[in-house]
N, C-alpha and C positions, 0 to 999 in steps of 0.2 A: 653322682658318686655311688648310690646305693644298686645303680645298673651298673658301675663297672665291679662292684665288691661280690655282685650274686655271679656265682659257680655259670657257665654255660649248661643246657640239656640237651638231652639227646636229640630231641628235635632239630634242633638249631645246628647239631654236629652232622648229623648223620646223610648218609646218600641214599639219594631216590631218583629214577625205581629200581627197584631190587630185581636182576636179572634171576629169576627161579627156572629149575623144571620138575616135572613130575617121578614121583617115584619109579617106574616100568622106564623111564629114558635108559635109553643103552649109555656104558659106558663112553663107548665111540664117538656118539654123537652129545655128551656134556663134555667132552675135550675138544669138540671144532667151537662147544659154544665160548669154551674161555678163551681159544684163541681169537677166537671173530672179538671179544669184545675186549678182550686185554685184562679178565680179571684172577684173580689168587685162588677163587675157591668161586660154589654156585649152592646157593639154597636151595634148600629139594621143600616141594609144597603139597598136600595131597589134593583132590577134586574139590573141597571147599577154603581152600586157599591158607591154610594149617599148616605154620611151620612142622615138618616132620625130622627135617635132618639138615647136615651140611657134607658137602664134599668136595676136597681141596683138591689143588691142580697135585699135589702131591700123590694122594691118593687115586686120583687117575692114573697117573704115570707109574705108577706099581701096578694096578690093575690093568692096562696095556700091556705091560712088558711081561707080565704072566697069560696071555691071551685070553682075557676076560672082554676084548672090544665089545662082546655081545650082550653080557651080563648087564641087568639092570641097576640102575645107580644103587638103590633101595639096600643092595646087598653089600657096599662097600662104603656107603656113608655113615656118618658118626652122629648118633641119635641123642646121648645127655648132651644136652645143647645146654649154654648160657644164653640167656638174654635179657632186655631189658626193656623199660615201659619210655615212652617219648619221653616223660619229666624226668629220671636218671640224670643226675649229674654228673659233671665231668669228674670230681675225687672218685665216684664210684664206679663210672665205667673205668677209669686207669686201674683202682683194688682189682677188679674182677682179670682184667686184661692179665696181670702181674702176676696174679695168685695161679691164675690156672694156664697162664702163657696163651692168652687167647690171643688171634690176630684179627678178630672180626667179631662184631655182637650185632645179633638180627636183635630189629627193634620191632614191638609187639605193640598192636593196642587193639584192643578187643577179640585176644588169639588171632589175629590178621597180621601179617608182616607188611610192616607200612615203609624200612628203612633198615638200614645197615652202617654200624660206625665201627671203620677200622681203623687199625691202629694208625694209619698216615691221617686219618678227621683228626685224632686224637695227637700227635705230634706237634699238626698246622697250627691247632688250635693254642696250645701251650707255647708254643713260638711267636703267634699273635700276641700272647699277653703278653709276655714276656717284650715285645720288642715296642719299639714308641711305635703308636698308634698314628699308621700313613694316610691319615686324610686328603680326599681329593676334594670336596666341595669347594675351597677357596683356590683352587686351581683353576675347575671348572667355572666359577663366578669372575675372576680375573682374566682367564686369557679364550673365552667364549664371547662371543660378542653378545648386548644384553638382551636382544631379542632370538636368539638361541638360546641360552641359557634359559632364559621363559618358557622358551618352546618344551624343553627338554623337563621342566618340571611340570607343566602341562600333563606332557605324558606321563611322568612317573605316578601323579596324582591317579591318572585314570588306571590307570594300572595295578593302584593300592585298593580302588575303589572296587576292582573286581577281584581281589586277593592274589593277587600275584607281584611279584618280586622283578625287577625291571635292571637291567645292566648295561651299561655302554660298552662296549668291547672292541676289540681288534683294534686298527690303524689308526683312531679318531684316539683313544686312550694311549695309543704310544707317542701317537704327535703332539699331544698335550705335554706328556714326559718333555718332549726333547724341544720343544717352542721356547721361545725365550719371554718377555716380558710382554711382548706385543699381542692383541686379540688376534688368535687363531680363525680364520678363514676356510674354515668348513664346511665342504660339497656334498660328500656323502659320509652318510653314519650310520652304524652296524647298533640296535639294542636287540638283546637278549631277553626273551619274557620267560623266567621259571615259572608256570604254570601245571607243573606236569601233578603235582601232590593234589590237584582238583582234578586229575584223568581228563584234561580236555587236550588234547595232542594239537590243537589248533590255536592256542592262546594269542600267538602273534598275530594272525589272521583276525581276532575276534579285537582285539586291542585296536589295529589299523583301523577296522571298521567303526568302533567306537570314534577313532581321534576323526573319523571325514567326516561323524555328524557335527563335529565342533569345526573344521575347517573345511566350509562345504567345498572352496575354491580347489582343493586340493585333488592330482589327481590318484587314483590308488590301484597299485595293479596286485593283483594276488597269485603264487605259483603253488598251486596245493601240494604237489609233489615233496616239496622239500619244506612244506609248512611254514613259507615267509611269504612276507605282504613289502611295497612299497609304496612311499605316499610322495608324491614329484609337485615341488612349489615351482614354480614356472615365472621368473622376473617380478617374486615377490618385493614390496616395498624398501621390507627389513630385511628379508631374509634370503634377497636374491637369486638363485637359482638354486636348490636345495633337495637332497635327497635321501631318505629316512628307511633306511630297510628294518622292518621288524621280524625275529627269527623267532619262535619257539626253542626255548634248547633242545639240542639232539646231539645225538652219537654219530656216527658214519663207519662204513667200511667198507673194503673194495674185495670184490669175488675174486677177480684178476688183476694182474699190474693192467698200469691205463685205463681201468671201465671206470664208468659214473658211479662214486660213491652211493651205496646203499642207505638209507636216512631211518634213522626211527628217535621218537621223541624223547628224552631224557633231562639230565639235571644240568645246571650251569658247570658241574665242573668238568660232567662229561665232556660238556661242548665246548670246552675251551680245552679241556686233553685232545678233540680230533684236531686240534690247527696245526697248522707247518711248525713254523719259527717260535720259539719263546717270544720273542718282540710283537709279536701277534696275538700270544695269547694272554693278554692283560684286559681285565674288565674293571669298571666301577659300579658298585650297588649305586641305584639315582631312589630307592625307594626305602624309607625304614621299615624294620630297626637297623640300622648301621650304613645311613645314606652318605654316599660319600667315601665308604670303605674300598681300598684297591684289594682286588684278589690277584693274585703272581703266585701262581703254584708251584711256574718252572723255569726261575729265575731271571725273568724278562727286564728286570730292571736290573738286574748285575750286568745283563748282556747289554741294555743301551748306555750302562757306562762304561763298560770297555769297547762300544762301536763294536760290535760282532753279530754275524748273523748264526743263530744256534737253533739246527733243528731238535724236534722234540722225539720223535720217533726215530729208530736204527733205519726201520725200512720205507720211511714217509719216501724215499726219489726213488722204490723200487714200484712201488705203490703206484705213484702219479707223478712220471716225468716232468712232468711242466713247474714242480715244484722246485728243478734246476733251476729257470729260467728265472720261478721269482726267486728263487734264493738269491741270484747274480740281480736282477734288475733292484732288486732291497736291499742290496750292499752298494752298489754304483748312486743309488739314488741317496741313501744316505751317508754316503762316504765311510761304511763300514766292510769290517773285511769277514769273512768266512771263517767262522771258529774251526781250527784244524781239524778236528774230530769229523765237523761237518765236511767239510773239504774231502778228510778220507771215504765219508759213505757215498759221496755225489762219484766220484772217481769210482771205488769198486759198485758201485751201480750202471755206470758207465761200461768200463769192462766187463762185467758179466755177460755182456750181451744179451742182456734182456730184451732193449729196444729194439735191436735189431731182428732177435725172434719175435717179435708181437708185429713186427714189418711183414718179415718174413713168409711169416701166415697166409699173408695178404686179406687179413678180415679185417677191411674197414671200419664193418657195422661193430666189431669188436674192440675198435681204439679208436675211442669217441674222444680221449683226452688228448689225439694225434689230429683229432676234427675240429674243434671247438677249444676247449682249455690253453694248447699251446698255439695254434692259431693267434689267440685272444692276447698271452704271453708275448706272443710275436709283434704283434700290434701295441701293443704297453711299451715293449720296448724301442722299436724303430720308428716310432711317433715323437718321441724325447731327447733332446739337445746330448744328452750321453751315451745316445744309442752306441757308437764307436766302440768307447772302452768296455761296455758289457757284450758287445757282440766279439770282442777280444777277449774278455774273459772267458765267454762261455767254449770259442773253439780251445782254446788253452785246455778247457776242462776235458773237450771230447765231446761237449754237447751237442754238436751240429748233428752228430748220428742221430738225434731224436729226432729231427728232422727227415731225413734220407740218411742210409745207411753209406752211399756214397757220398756226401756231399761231407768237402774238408773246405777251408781256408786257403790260400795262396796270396801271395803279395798281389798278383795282377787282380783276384776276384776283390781284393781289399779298396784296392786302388777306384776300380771301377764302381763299389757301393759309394768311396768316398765324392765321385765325382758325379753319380747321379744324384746326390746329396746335394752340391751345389747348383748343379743342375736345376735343379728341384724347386731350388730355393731360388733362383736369377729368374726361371722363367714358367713358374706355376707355383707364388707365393701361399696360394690362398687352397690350395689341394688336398679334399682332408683325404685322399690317397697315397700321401707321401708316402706314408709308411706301407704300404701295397707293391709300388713301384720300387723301393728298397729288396723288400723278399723278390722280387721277381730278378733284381738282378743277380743277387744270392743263389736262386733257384736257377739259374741259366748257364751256372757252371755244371751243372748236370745234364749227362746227355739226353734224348730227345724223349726215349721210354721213359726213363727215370724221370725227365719233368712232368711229363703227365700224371703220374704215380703221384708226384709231390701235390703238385694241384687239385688233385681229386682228394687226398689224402685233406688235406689244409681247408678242405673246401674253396678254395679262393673261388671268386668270378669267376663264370665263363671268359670274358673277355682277358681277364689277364693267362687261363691257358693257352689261349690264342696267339696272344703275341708271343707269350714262351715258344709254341708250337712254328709259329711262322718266322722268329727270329734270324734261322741260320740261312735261311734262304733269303731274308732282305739282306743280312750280311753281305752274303755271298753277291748279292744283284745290284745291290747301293755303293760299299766301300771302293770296289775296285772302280765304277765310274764316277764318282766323285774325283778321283784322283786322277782321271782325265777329262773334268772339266778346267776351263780357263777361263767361264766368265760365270757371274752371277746368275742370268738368266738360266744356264745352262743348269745350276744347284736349284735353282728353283724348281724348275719343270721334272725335274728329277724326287724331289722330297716331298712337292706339296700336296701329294695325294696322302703321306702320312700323318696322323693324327699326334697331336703332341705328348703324349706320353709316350709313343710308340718311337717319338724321334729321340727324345732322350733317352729313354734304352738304348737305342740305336748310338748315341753320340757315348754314354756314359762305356760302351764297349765296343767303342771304334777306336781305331790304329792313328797317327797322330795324323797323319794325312787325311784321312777322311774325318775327322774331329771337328778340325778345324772349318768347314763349311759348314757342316750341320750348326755348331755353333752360331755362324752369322748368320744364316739361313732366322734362325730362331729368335736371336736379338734385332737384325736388322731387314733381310729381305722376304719375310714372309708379310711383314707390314704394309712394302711397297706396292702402289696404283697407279695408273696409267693417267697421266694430268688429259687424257679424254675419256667420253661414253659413249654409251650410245646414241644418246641426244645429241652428243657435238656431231656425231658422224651427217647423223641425221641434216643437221643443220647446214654441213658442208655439200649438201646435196645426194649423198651416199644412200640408196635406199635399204630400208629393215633387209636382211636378210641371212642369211648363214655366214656368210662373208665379211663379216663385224665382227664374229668371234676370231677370225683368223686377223683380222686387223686389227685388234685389240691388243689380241698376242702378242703380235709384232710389237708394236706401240709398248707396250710391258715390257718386253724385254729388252728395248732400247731402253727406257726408265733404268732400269736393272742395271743396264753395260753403261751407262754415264751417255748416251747419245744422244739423249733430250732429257733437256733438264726441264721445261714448263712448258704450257700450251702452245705457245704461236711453234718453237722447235717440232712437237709434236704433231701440229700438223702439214709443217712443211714435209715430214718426213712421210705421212700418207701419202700425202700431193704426189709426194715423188715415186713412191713404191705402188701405188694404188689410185694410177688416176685417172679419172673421169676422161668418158669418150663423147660425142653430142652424137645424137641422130640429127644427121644433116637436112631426111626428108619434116621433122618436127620439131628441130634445135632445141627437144630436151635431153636431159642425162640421160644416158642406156644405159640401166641397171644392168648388165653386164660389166665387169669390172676386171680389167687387166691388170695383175701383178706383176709389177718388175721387180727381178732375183735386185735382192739385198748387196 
């Protein structure tokens, strides 16, 4: 009781780390810096790191529009500063806020600026009290199964024991939201290590390492780049197949629409303002003081009770396209719809023609999210029983241009993804390509340059630009003689040199004439064998030689055409086509062998 009665401090309010620059920075260049990071204003610091001033996006923006780009901050920032010490309480930082209309107080401890509480710390926090206190831990202890639930305190222990703050975040925290009574069944999970107030920009990397000396079994891969670790349980006992990303918090930002977000280390709330969707960005503290506490800074849980997907930033789909895709495969999968708003930026994102100029270009090596990201997005979704209605959604939107700036939708390309779908499914259950061979039928309404474009573009296999590339020519070489064949044998000898992915493209964009063989060819006469071998040949006197293969044939394709149904039919039909002559001066077989025309 006496912890909820005592006042918050600054410590506990404030955000870190504090984006500073130096005195001598130019105007010009502290206005790209608040636009890269999305803040209101930038504390000025001298050489030993001494608050000296503050200067607001305001104050840039007059100093701009007077042509001062050049001028050093030093001469347009605001020097009587307020501020305050980490133990300041929240009555007192509000007085001070109030009194002088401040919208931000650098926070000091030992003339070092260690943090910053602005007036939204100060809002959230009053809102907190104010509202019933949303506890997560008996969420997490009911619908976690118990040997997760273990796991995950485990961790948060270790993580207190090295002074850092530990969060579950993203998808793992929204499914918990929207699960019912039952123990949640969790593959993979996202935590957050606030580590950053100890300056070690690697805390999740050093956490991971920590948790493999307690679980030696485990295995741990680490990407320094983006300073996250993962540790992969593999057909554990309890915990079955399991996979624990640990991130350092960080910020992110993209130089261009579609490049590889830029990363640098920062605070939880940072990293939870860089995500897409509200629905994404919810965390849970796993570590005290306030274990169990949900943070929703941008109203993630109003969205998953009205079922809507709501992005958080204006220009998050001009940013990184692929963010369409999950927007659509995160509405389809949880049967939520697209909050309007979001709707309108996905569409004027769309229209702009942005993707189409980052195509345009043609620099590959410059639209890595055209490489990799939506690649990945493509794969997420055409892997999934609902691929349909979101690949319906997304042309509805306009999104296929992200893909090729050519490539639209039509009833016949619809018809033909639906049909190598079944396809798919009747005669390569087990194909973790399915979703490969879906894009490629996608991708093969586009003409021949332009598939290649896509291909390289997508990175896909070599092998599937090949059959993209060789498609219209098997078309052109197959369809029309299929449909002058009249027997089985004849569809056989014709297709069996194609490989089975290659015959369901083939089949999934054939003409109803030619369909229909490839079809049986696949369920039934590609199975079919000659009730002889070589041995039996052997055996009837016939000796080894090239001329078994052409008797085999025969022999097959009567199988095929209903002309022999079992061995003894089968070899009368040699007998008869292929029979044995005697050498009269040695009365044995002369391997020479005279065929008689069929």
């Amino acid at each position: 009781m006496d912890s909820m009665l005592t006042p918050p401090i600054a410590r506990n309010l404030m955000s870190s780390p504090v984006r500073t620059v130096c005195p001598e920075t130019t105007i010009a260049t502290a206005q790209r810096l608040l636009l890269r990071y999305g803040h209101s204003g930038l504390c000025v610091v001298d050489a030993e790191d001494r608050l000296v001033g503050i200067i607001s996006r305001r104050d840039l923006e007059i100093a701009l529009r007077h042509g001062f780009g050049d001028a050093p901050v030093k001469d347009h920032m605001a020097t009587e500063l307020k501020t305050v010490t980490p133990e300041a309480k929240l009555p007192d930082i509000e007085a001070l806020m109030m009194t002088y209309g401040i919208g931000r107080l650098p926070v000091l401890a030992n003339d070092r600026l260690i943090g910053i509480v602005t007036r939204t710390d100060v809002l959230r926090q009053i809102h907190r009290s104010r509202a019933i206190p949303e506890g997560m831990s008996h969420l997490l202890h009911d619908r976690l199964t118990p040997a997760l639930w273990k796991l995950l305190q485990t961790i948060a222990d270790q993580a207190e024991r090295l002074g850092w703050q530990l969060y579950l975040v993203g998808g793992a925290v929204r499914d918990l939201l929207l699960a019912d009574l039952q123990p949640l069944q969790l593959q993979d999970i996202d935590l957050v290590v606030d580590g950053f107030h100890q300056a070690i920009d690697s805390a999740g990397v050093e956490l991971a390492q920590a948790l493999q000396q307690i679980y030696p079994q485990v295995r741990l891969q680490i990407h320094g780049q983006f300073q996250t670790a993962a540790l992969l349980w593999q057909d554990d006992p309890a915990l079955g197949s399991l996979g624990i990303d640990i991130a350092t918090a960080r910020t992110e930002f993209y130089l261009y629409p579609a490049a590889n977000p830029e990363v640098e280390a920062s605070s939880i709330t940072q990293d939870l303002y860089r995500r897409d969707f509200t629905i994404n960005a919810l965390a849970v503290r796993l570590t005290a003081p306030g274990s169990g506490e949900l943070l929703d800074f941008f109203g993630g849980g109003l969205d998953l009770k009205a079922r809507q997907i709501r992005v958080i930033h204006a220009n998050s789909f001009i940013e990184d396209p692929t963010r369409i895709f999950r927007a659509v495969r995160f509405a389809v999968r949880l049967k939520f719809q697209l909050e309007p708003q979001t709707e309108r930026y996905i569409r004027y994102a769309i229209a702009s023609g942005i993707y189409q100029r980052i195509q345009a270009d043609a620099q590959i090596d410059k639209a890595p999210a055209l490489q990799t990201r939506l690649r990945q997005e493509l794969k997420y979704i055409l892997q999934t029983v609902y691929w349909q209605r979101a690949m319906r959604w997304l042309s509805d939107l306009g999104a296929l241009v992200c893909i090729h700036p050519q490539l639209r939708f039509s009833n016949t390309l619809w018809q033909q993804m639906r049909r190598a779908d079944r396809w798919l499914k009747r005669f390569n259950p087990q194909n973790a390509l399915h979703w490969q061979v879906l894009l490629e039928v996608l991708l093969s309404a586009l003409s021949l340059p332009d598939r290649l474009t896509a291909t390289q573009t997508l990175q896909l296999p070599i092998e599937s630009g090949d059959r993209l590339q060789n498609l219209p020519h098997l078309q052109d070489q197959i369809f029309p003689a299929l449909s002058q064949c009249d027997r089985p044998s004849q569809v056989v000898k014709l297709l069996r040199d194609c490989d089975r992915t290659t015959l369901i493209l083939l089949g999934a964009t054939a003409p109803r004439s030619a369909r229909r063989p490839i079809w049986q060819y696949l369920a039934q006469w590609q199975t079919v064998q000659a009730p002889l071998n070589g041995n039996d040949l052997k055996t009837m006197g016939y000796k080894p030689g090239k001329q078994y293969k052409e008797i085999l044939e025969r022999v097959l394709a009567a199988t095929l055409d209903g002309e022999v149904g079992d061995r003894d039919s089968a070899e009368n039909l040699v007998k008869t086509q292929f029979p044995l002559r005697n050498d009269r001066s040695t009365g044995q077989t002369d391997p020479k062998l005279t065929k008689l025309q069929p």
